[in-house]
VEXPAKE-749849 format. One line per 2 residues: their letters; for each residue x, y, z of C-alpha. Coordinates in steps of 0.2 Angstrom, whole numbers. Each point is the difference from the previous one (the first is absolute). Layout:
a> X:Y:Z | ...
This chain:
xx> 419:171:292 | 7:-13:9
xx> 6:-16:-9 | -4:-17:3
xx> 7:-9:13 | 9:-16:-4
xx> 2:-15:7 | 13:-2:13
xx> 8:-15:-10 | 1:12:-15
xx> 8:14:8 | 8:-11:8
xx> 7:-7:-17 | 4:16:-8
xx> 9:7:14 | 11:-15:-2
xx> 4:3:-17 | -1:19:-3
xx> 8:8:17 | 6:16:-8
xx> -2:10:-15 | 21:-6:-3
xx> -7:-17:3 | -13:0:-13
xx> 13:11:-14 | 11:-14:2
xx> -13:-13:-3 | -8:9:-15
xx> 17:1:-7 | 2:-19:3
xx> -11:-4:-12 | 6:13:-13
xx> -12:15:4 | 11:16:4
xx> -9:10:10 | 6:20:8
xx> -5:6:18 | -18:7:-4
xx> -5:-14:-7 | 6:-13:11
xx> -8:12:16 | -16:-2:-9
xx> -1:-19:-2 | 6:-3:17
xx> -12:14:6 | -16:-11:-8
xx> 5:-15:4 | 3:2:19
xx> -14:14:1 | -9:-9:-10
xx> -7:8:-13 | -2:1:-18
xx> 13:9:-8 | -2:8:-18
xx> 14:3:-12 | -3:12:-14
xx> 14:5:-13 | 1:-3:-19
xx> -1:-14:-10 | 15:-13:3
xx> 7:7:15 | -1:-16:11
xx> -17:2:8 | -7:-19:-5
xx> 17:-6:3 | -1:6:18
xx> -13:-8:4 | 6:-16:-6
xx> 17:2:10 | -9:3:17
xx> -10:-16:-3 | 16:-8:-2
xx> 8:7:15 | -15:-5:10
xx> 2:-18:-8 | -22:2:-3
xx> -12:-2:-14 | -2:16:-10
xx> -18:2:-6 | 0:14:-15
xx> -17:8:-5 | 5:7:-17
xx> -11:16:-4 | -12:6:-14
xx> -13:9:-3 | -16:-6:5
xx> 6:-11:11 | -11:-7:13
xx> -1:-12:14 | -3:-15:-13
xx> 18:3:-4 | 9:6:16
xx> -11:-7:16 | -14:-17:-4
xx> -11:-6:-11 | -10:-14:5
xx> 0:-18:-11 | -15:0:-7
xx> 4:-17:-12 | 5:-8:21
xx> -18:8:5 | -12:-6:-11
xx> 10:-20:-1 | -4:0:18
xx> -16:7:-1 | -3:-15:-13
xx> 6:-14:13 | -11:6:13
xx> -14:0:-13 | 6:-20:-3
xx> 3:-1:18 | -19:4:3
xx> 8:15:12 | 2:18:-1
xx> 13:12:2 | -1:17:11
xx> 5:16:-6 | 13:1:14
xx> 7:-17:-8 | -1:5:-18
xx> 10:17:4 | 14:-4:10
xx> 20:0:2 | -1:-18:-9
xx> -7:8:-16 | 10:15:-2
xx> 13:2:-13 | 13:11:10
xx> 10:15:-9 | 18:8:4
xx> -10:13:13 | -9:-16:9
xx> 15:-11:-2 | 11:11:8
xx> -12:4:15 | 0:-19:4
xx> 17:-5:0 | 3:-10:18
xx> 17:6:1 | 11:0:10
xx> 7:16:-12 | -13:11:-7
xx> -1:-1:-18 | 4:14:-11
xx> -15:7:-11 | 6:10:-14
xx> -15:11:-8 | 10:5:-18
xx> -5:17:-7 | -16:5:8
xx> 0:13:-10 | -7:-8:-14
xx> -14:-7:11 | -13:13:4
xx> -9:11:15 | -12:-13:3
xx> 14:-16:2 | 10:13:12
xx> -16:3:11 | 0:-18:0
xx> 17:-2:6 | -4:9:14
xx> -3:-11:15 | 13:-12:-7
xx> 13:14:2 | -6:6:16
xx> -4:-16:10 | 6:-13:-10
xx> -18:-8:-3 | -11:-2:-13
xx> -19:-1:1 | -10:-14:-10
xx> -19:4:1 | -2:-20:0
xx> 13:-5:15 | 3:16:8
xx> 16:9:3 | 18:-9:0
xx> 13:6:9 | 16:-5:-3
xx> 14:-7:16 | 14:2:-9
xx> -4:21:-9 | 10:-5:-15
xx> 12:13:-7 | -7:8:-11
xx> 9:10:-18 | -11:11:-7
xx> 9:8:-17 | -4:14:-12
xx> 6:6:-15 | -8:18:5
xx> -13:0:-15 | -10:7:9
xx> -4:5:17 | -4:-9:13
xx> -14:1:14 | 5:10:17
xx> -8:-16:10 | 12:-12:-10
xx> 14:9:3 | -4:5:18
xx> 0:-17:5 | 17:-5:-10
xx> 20:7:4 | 4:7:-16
xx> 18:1:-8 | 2:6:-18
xx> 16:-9:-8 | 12:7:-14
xx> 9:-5:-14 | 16:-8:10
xx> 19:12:-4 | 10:-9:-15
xx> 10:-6:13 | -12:-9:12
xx> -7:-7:-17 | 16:-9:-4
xx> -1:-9:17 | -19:-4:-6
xx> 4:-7:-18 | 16:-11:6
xx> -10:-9:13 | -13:-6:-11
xx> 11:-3:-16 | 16:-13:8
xx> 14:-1:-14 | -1:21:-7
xx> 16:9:0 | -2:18:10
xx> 6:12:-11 | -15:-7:-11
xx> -12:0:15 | 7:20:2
xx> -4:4:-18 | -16:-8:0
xx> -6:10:15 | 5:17:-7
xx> -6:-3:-16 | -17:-6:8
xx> 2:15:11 | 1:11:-15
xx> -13:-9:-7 | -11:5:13
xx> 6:21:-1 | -7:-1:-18
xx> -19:2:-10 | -3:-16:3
xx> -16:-3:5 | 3:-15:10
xx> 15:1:11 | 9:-18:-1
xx> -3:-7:19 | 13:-11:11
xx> -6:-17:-10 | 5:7:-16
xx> 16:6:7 | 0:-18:4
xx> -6:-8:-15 | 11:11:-11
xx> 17:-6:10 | -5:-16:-2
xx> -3:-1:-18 | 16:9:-4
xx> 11:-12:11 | -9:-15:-9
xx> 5:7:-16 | 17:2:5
xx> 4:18:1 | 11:6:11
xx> 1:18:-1 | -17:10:-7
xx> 2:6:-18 | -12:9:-12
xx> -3:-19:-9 | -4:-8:15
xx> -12:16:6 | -8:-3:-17
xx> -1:-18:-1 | -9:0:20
xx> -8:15:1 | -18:-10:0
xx> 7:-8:18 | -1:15:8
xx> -13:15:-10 | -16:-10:-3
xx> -9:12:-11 | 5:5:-16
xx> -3:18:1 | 14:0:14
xx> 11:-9:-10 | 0:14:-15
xx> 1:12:15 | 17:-8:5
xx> 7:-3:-17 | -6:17:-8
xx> 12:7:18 | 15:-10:-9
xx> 2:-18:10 | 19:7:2
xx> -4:9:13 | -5:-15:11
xx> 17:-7:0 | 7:17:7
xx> 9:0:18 | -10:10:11
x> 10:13:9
């Protein structure tokens, strides 16, 4: 399949600021989003391409924030269709105004005139969502269209996303088919619920992220929390890291990591303890089953250096 061209201004644009995958590594880490080879080949493959890339990996392992830091790389709007099941084009694509319609049907009645159907259902009456909104942004960068956790949408709402992802158009039985100048780059993300649609994913690059190494989390946490001392930025990133070795149901991800660090350096602890691993533990394990899992374990063995 081939993707949608874009417009020469747009290439144009993103060529400028995205030369190279080292180009666009460094620029992700400018804004605080660590990124390894793979995965900056990836978003440099879909942007220049383009074509919609999805990101699949667990829960918290930086796939929202991705898309957030390539919109601010790009310096565009990002327009982000948060999935659900049952979700439908209501929610993601238009909806007309019906309150707008019928007012203007009534001052037409006063007016003595009428109002075609053609009149009554067109662009000046639609309420535009994300998918639409992104589709019309005049540029001159694309916009970046991040569809979250289309696994919880269902096999219906993927076929629909089909010509979107394939031509970057959208068809509206009313208007006709929009296509967009500027194909915006589009994040699809999946927390791998269940599977997803061969079409969808034919028409997407794919890359699956991990879990970062203790290490590259340190670099992570003590971006997005100024002021924390590193030895407690080590230990909160191997204890998370044991955390996520354990029974625990559900894995703390990278905000945690980040939350945790910044609750304990706002408390005033230096060095991380078995009283402040108590007295925190909600930051970072948001469930109370994996909260007895961890303190059944013995919290002591959090605050153990890792060989």
């Amino acid at each position: 399949m081939t993707p949608p061209e874009a417009t020469g201004e747009a290439a144009n644009e993103i060529r400028a600021r995205v030369p190279d995958v080292e180009t666009l590594a460094r620029r992700l880490a400018d804004v605080d989003y660590l990124v390894d080879e793979g995965l900056a080949t990836s978003m440099f493959l879909s942007l220049r391409l383009p074509q919609p890339l999805l990101l699949e990996g667990k829960a918290g392992v930086g796939k929202t924030e991705a898309a957030k830091a390539l919109a601010l790389v790009l310096d565009t709007p990002i327009h982000r269709l948060q999935c659900y099941e049952g979700i439908d084009a209501a929610e993601a694509l238009y909806e007309w105004n019906y309150p707008r319609q019928l007012l203007s049907i009534r001052l037409a009645d006063t007016r003595g005139s009428e109002l075609g159907e053609e009149e009554l259902f067109g662009p000046d009456y639609l309420i535009r969502r994300p998918l639409l909104r992104a589709l019309e942004h005049p540029g001159p960068r694309p916009a970046v269209l991040l569809i979250d956790e289309i696994d919880r949408a269902d096999d219906d709402f993927e076929a629909f996303l089909l010509e979107l992802l394939g031509d970057a158009a959208v068809t509206i039985p009313e208007i006709g088919t929009i296509r967009a100048t500027h194909p915006p780059a589009i994040v699809l993300t999946s927390n791998r619920t269940r599977d997803l649609h061969d079409a969808v994913k034919r028409r997407c690059l794919y890359h699956r992220i991990e879990y970062p190494t203790p290490e590259r989390e340190v670099e992570i946490v003590r971006r997005r929390v100024k002021g924390s001392s590193d030895t407690l930025a080590v230990q909160v990133a191997n204890a998370v890291s044991r955390m996520r070795e354990s029974d625990v149901q559900k894995p703390p991800g990278i905000a945690e990591s980040i939350d945790w660090l910044a609750a304990l350096t706002l408390l005033g602890v230096e060095h991380l303890d078995v009283a402040a691993i108590d007295r925190t533990l909600g930051s970072v394990l948001k469930y109370g089953d994996d909260q007895e899992v961890i303190r059944a374990a013995g919290l002591e063995q959090l605050v153990q250096a890792r060989e």
